[in-house]
DSSP file (Angstrom, degrees, kcal/mol; ACC not computed):
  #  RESIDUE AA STRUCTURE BP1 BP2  ACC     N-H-->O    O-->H-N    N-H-->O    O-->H-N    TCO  KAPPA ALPHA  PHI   PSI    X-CA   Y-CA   Z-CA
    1    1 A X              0   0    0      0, 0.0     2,-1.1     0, 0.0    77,-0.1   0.000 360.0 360.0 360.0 135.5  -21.5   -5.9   -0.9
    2    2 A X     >  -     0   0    0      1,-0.2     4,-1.3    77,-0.1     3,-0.4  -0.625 360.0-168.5-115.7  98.1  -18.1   -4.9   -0.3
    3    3 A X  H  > S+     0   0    0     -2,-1.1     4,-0.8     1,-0.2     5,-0.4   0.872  79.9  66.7 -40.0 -97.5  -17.9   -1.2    1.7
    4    4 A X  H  > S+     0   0    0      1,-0.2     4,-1.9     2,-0.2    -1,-0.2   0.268 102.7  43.1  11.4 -85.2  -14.3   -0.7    1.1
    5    5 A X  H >> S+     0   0    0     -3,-0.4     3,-1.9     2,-0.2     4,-1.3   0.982 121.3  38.7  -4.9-100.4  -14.6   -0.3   -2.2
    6    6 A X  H 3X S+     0   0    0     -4,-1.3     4,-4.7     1,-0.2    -2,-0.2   0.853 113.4  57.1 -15.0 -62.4  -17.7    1.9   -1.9
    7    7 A X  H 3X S+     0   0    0     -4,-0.8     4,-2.5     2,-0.2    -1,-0.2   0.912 111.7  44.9 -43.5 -47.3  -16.1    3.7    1.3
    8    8 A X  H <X S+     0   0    0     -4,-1.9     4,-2.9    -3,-1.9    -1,-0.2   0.883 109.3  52.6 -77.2 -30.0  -12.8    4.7   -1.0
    9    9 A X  H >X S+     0   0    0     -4,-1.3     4,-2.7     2,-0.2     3,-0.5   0.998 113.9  46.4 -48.8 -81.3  -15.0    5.8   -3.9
   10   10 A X  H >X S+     0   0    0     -4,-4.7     3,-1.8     1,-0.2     4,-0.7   0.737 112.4  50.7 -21.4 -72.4  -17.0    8.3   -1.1
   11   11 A X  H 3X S+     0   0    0     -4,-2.5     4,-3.1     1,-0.3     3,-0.4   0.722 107.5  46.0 -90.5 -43.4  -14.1    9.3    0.1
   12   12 A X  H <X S+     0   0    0     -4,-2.9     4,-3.5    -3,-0.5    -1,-0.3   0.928 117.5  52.8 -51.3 -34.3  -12.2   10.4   -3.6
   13   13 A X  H <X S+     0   0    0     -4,-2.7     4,-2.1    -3,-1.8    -2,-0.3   0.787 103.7  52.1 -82.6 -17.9  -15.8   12.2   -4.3
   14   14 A X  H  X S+     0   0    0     -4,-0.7     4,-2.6    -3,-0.4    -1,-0.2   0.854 112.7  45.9 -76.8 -37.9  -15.6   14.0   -1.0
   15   15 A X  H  X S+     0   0    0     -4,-3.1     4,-1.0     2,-0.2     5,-0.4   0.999 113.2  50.4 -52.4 -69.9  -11.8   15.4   -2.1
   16   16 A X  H >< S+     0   0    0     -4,-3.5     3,-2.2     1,-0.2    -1,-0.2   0.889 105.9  54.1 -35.3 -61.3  -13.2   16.2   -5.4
   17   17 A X  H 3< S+     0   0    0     -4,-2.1    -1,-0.2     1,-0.2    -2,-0.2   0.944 112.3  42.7 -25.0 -82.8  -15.9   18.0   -3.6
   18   18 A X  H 3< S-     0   0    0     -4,-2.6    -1,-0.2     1,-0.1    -2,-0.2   0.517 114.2-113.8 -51.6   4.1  -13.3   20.1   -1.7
   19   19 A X    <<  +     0   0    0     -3,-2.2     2,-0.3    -4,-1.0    -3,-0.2   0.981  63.0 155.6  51.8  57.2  -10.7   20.7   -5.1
   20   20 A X     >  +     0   0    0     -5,-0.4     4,-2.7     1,-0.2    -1,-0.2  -0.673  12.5 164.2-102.2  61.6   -8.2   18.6   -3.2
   21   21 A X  H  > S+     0   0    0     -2,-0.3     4,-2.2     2,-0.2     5,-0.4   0.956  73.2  45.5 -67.2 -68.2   -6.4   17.5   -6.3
   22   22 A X  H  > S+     0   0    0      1,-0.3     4,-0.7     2,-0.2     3,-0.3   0.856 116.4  45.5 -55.2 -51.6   -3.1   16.1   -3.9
   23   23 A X  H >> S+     0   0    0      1,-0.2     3,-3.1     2,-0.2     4,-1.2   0.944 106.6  61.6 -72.2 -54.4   -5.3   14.4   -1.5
   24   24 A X  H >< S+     0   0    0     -4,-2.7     3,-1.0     1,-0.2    -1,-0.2   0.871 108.7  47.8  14.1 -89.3   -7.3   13.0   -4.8
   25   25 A X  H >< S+     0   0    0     -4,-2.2     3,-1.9    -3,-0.3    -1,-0.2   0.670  88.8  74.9 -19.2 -49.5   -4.0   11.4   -5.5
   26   26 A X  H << S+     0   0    0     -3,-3.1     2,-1.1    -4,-0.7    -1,-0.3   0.968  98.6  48.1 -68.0 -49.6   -3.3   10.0   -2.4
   27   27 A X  T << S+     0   0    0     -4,-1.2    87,-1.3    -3,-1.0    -1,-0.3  -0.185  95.1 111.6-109.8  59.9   -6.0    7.1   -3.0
   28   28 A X  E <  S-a  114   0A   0     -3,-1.9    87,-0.1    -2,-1.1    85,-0.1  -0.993  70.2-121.9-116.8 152.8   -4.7    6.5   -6.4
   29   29 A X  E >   -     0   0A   0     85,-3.0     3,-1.4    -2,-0.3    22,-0.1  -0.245  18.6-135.1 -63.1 148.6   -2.8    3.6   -8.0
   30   30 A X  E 3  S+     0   0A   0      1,-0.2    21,-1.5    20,-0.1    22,-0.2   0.893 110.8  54.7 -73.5 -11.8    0.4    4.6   -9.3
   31   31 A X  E 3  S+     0   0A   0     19,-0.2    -1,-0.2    20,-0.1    84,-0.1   0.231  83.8 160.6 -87.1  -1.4   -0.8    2.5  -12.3
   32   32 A X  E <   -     0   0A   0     -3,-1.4    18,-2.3    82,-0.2     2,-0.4   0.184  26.8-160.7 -26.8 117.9   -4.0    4.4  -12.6
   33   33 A X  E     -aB 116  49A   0     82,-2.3    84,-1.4    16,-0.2     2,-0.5  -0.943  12.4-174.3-116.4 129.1   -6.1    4.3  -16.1
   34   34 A X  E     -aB 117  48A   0     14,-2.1    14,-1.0    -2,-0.4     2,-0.5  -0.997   3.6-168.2-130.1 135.7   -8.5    7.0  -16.4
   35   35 A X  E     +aB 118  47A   0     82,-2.9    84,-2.0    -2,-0.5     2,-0.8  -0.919  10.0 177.0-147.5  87.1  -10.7    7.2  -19.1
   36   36 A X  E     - B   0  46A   0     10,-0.9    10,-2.5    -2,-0.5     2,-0.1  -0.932  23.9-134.1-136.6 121.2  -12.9   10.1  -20.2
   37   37 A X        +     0   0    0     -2,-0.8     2,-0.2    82,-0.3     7,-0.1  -0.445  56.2  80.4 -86.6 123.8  -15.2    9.9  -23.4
   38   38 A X        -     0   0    0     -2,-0.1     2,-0.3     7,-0.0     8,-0.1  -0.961  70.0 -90.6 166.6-169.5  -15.3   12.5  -25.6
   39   39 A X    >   -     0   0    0     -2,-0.2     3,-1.1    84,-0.2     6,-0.2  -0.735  64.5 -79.9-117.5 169.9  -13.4   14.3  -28.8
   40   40 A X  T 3  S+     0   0    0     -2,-0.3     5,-0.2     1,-0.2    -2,-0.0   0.496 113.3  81.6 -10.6 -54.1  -11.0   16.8  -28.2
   41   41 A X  T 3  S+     0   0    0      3,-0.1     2,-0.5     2,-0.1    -1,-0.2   0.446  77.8  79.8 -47.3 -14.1  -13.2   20.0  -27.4
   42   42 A X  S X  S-     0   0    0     -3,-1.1     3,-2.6     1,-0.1    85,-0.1  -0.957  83.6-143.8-112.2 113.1  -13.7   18.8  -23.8
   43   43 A X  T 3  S+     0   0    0     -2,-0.5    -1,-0.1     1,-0.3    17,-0.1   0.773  93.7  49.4 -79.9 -13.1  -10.4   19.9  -22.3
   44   44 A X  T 3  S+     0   0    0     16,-0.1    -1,-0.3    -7,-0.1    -8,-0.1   0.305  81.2 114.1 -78.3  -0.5  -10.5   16.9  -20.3
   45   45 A X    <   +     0   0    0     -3,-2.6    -8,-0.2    -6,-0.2     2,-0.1  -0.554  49.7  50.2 -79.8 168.1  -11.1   13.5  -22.5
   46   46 A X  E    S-B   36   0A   0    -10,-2.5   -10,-0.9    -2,-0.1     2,-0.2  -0.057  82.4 -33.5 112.1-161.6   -9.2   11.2  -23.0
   47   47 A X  E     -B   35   0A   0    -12,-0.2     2,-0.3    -2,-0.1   -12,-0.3  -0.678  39.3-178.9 -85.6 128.3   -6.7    8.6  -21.4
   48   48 A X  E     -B   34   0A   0    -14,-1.0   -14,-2.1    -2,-0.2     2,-0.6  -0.954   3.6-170.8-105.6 121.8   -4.6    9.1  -18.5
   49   49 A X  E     +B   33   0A   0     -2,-0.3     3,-0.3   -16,-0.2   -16,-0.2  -0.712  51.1  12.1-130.2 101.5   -2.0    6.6  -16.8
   50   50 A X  S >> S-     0   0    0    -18,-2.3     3,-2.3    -2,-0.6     4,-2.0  -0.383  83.6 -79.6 117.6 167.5   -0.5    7.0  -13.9
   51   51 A X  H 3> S+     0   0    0    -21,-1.5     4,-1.8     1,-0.3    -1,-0.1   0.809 124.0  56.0 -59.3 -26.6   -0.6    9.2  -10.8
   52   52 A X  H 34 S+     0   0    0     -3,-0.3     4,-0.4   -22,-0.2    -1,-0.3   0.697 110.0  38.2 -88.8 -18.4    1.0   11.7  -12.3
   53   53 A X  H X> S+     0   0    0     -3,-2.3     4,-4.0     2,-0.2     3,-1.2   0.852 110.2  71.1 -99.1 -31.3   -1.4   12.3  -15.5
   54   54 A X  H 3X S+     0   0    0     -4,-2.0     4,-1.3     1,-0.3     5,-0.3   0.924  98.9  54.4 -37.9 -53.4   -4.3   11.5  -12.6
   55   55 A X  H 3< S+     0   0    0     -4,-1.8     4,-0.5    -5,-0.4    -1,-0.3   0.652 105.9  40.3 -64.3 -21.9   -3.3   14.6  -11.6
   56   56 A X  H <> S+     0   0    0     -3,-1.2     4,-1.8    -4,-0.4    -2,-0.3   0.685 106.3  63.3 -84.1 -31.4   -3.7   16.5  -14.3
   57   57 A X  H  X S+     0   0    0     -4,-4.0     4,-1.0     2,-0.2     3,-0.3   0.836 114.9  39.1 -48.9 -84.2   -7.0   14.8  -15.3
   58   58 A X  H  X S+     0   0    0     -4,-1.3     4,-2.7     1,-0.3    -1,-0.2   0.606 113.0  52.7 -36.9 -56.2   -8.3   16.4  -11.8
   59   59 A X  H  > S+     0   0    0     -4,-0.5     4,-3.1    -5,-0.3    -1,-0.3   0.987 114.3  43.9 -61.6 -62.7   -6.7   19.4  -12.0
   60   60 A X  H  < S+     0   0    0     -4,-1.8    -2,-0.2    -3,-0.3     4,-0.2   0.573 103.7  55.6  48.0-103.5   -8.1   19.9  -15.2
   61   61 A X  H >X S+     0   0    0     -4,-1.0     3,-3.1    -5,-0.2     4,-0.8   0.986 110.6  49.8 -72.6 -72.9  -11.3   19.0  -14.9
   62   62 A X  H >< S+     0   0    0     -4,-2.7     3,-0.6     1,-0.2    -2,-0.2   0.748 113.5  51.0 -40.4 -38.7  -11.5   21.9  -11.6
   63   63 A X  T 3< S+     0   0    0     -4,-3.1    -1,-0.2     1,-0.2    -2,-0.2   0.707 107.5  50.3 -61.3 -21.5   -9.9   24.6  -14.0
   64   64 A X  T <4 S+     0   0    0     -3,-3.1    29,-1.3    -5,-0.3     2,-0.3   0.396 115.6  20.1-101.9   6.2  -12.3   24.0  -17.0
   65   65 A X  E <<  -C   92   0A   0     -4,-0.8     2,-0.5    -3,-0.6    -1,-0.2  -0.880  63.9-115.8-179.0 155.6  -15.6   24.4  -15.1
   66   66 A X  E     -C   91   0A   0     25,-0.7     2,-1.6    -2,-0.3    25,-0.8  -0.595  28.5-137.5 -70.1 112.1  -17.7   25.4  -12.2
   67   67 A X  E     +     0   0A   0     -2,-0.5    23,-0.2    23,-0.2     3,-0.1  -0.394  34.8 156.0 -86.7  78.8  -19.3   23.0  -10.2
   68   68 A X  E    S+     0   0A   0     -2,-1.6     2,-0.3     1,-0.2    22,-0.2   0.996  78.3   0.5 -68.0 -56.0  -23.0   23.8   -9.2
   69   69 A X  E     +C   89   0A   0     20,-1.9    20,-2.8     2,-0.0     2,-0.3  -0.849  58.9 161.0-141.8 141.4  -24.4   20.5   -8.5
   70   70 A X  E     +C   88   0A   0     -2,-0.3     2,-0.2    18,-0.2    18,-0.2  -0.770  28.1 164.8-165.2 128.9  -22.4   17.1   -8.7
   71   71 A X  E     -C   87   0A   0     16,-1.5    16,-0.6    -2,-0.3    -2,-0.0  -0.721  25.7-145.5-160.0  81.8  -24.5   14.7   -6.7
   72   72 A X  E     -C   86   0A   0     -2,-0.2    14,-0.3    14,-0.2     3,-0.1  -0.241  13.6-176.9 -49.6 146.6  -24.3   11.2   -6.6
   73   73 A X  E     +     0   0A   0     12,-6.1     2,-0.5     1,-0.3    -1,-0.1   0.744  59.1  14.8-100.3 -62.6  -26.9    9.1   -6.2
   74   74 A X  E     -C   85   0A   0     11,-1.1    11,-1.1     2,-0.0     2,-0.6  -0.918  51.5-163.4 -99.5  93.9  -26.4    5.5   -6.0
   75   75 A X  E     -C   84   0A   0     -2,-0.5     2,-0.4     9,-0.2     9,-0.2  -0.845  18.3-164.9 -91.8 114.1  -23.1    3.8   -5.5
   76   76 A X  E     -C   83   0A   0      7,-2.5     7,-2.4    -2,-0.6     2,-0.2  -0.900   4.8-150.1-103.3 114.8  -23.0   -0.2   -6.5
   77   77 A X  E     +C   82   0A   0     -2,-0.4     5,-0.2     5,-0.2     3,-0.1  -0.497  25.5 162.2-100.9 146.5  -20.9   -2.5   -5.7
   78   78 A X  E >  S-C   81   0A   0      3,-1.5     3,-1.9     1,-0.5     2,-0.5  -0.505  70.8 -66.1-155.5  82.4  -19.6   -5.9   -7.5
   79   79 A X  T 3  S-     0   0    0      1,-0.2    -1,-0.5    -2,-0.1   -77,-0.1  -0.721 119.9  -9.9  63.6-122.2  -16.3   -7.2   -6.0
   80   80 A X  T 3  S+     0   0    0     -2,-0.5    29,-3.5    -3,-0.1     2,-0.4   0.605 122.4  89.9-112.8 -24.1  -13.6   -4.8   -6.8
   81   81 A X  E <   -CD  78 108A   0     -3,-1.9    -3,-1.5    27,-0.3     2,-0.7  -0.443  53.4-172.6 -79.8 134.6  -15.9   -2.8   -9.2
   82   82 A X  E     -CD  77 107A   0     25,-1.9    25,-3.1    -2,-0.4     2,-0.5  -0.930   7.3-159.0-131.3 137.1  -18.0    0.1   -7.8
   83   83 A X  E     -CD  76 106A   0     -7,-2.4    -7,-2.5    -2,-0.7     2,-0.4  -0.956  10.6-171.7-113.1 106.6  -20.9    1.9  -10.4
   84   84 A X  E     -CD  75 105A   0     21,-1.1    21,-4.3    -2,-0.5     2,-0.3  -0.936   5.2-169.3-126.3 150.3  -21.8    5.1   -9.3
   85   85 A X  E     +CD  74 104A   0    -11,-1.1   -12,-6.1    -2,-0.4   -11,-1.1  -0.896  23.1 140.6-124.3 143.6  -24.9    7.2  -11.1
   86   86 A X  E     -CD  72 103A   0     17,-2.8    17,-2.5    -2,-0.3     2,-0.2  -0.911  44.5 -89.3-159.5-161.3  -25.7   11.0  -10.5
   87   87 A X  E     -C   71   0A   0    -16,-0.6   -16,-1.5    -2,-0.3     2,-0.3  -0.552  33.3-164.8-107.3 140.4  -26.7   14.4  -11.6
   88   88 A X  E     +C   70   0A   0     -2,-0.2    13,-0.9   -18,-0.2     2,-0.3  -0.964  20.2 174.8-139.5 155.6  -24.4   17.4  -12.9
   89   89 A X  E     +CE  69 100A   0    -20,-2.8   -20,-1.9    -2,-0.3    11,-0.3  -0.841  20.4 167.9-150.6 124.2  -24.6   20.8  -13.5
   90   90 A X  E     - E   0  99A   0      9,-1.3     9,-3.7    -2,-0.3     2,-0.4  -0.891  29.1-144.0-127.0 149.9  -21.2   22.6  -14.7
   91   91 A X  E     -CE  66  98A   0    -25,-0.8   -25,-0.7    -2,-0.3     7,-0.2  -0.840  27.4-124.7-106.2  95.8  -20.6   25.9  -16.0
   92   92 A X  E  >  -C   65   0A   0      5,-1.4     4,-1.6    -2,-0.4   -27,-0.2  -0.322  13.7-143.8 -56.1 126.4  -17.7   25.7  -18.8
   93   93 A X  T  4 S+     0   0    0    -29,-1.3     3,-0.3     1,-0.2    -1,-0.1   0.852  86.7  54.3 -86.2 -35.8  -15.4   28.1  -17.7
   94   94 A X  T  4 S+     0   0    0    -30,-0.2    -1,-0.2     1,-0.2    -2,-0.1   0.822 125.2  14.5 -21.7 -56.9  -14.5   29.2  -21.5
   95   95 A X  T  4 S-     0   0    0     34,-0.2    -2,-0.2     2,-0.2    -1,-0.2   0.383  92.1-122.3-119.2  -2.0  -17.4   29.9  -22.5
   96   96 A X     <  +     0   0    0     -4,-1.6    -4,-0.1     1,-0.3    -3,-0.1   0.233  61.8 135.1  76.6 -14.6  -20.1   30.3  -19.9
   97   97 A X        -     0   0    0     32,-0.7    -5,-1.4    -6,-0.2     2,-0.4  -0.335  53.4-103.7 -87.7 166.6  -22.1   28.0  -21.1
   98   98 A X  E     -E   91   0A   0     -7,-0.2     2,-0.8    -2,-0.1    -7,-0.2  -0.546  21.1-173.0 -79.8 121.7  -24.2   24.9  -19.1
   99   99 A X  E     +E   90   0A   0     -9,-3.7    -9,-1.3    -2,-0.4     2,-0.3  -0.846  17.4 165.5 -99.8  92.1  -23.6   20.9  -18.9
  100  100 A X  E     +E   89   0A   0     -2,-0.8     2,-0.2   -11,-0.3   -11,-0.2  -0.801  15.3 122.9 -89.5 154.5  -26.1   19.3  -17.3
  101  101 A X        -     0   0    0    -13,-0.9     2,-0.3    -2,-0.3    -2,-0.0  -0.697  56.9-101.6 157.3 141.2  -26.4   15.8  -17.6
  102  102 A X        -     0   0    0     -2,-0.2     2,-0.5   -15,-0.2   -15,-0.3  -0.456  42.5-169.6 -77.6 150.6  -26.6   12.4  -15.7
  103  103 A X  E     -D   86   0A   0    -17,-2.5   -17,-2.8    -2,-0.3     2,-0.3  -0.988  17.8-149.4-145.4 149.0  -23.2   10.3  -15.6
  104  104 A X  E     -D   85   0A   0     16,-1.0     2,-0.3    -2,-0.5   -19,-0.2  -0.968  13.0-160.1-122.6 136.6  -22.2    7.1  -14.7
  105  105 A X  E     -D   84   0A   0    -21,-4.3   -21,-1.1    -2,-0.3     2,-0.3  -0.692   3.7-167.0-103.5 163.9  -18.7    6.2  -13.3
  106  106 A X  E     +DF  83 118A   0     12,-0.9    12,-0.9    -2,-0.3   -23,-0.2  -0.669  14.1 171.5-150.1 111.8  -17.3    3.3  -13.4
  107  107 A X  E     -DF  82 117A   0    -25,-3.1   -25,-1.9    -2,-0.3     2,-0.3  -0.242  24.0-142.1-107.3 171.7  -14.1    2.7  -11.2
  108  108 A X  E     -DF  81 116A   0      8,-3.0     7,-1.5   -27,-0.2     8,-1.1  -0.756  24.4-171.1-113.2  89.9  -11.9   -0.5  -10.1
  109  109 A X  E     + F   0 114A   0    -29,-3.5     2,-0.4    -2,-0.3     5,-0.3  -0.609  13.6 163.6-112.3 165.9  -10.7   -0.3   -6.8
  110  110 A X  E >   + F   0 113A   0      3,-2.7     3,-0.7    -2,-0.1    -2,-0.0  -0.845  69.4   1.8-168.2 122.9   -8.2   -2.5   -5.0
  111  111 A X  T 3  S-     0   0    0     -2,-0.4     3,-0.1     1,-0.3    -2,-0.0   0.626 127.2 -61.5  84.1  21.7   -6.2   -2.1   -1.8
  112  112 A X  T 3  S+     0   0    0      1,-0.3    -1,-0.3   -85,-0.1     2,-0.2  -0.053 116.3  86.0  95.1 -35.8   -7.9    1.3   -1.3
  113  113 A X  E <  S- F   0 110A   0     -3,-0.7    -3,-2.7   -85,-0.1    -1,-0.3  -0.781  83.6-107.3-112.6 164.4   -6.9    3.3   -4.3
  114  114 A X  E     -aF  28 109A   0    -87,-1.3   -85,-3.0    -5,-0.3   -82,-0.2  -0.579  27.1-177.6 -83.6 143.1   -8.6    3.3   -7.4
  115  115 A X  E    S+     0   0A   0     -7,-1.5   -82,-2.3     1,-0.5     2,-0.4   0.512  76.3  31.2-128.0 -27.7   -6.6    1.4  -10.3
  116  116 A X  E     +aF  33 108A   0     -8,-1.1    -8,-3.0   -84,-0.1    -1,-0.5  -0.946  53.0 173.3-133.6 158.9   -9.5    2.5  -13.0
  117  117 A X  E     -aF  34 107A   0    -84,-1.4   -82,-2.9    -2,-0.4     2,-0.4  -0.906   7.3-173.7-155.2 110.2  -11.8    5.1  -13.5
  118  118 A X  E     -aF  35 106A   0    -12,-0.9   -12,-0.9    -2,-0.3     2,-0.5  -0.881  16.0-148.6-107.6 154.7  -14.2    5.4  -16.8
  119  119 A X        -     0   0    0    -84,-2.0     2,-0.4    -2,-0.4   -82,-0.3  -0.869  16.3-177.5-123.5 142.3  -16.2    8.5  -17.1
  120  120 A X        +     0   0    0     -2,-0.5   -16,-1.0   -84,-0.1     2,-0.2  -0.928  25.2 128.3-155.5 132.8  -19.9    8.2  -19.1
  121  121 A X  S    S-     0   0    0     -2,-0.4     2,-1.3   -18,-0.2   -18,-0.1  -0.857  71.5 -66.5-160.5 169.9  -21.9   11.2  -19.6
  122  122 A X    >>  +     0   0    0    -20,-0.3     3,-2.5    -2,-0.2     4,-0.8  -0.624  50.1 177.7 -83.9  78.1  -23.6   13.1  -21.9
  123  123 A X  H 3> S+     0   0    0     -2,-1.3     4,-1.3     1,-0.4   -84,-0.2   0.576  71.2  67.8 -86.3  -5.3  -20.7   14.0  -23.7
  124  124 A X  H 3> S+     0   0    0      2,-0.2     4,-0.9     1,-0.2    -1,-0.4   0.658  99.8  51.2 -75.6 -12.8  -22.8   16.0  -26.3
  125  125 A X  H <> S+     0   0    0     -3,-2.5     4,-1.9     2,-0.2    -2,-0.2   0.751 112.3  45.9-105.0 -38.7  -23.7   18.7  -23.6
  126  126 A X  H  X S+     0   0    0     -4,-0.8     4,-2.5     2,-0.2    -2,-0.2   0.823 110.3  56.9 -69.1 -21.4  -20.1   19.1  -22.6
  127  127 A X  H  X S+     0   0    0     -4,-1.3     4,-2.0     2,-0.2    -2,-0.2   0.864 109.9  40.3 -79.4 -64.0  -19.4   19.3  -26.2
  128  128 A X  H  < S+     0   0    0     -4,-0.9    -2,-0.2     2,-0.2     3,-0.2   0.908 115.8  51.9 -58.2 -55.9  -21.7   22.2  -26.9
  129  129 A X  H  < S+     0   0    0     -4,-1.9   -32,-0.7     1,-0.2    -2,-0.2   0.804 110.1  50.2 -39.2 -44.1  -20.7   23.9  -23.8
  130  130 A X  H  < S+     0   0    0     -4,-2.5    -1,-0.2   -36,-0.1    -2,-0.2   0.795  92.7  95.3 -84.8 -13.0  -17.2   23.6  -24.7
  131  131 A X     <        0   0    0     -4,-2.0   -34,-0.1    -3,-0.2   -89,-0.0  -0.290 360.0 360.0 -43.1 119.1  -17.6   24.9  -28.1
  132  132 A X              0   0    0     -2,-0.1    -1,-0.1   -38,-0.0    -4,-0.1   0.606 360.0 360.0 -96.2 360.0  -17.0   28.6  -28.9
């Protein structure tokens, strides 16, 4: 098992926690690929590259919705790849309405920073949420 990995993963999800977009940052590649499934409606899919679009994915994400519960559960490790599974409950800030749903991420990490990040959800519950 390789902690490191794991450790850097915690550590981005404790930033997140706190809406620390710059510190976010800090333990990204500048060659970041970020990857978030979904159509259009979600104000946050799609592809991101590079530190600088990492930084709007983040930012983003904390401007389009309220965060009651984001709770990992499990974080899994496989060489450079770390699988982490949880729980959400967001309130889409548009519209009021609730995303609940389990997600799995699935990052790359190397030298400390994260070089990939794919996002897997229940993209039909953000979907509805983001819908007016």
């Amino acid at each position: 098992m390789s902690t490191s990995e794991i450790d850097t993963t915690v550590e981005v999800f404790t930033r997140f926690g706190n809406k620390d977009v710059p510190a976010i940052v800090e333990l990204m590649a500048d060659d970041v690929l970020i990857e978030f499934y979904g159509p259009s409606v979600i104000p946050y899919a799609g592809t991101y590259r590079g530190a600088g679009e990492a930084e709007r994915f983040f930012s983003t994400v904390l401007s389009s919705v309220d965060i009651h519960r984001f709770e990992p559960e499990q974080f899994l490790s496989d060489g450079r790849m770390v699988t982490v599974t949880g729980e959400l409950h967001l309130t889409a800030r548009s519209t009021g309405r609730d995303i609940r749903s389990a997600f799995a991420h699935v990052i790359t990490v190397a030298d400390g920073k994260w070089l990939r990040f794919r996002d897997f959800m229940n993209t039909a519950e953000a979907v509805a949420a983001f819908t007016a």
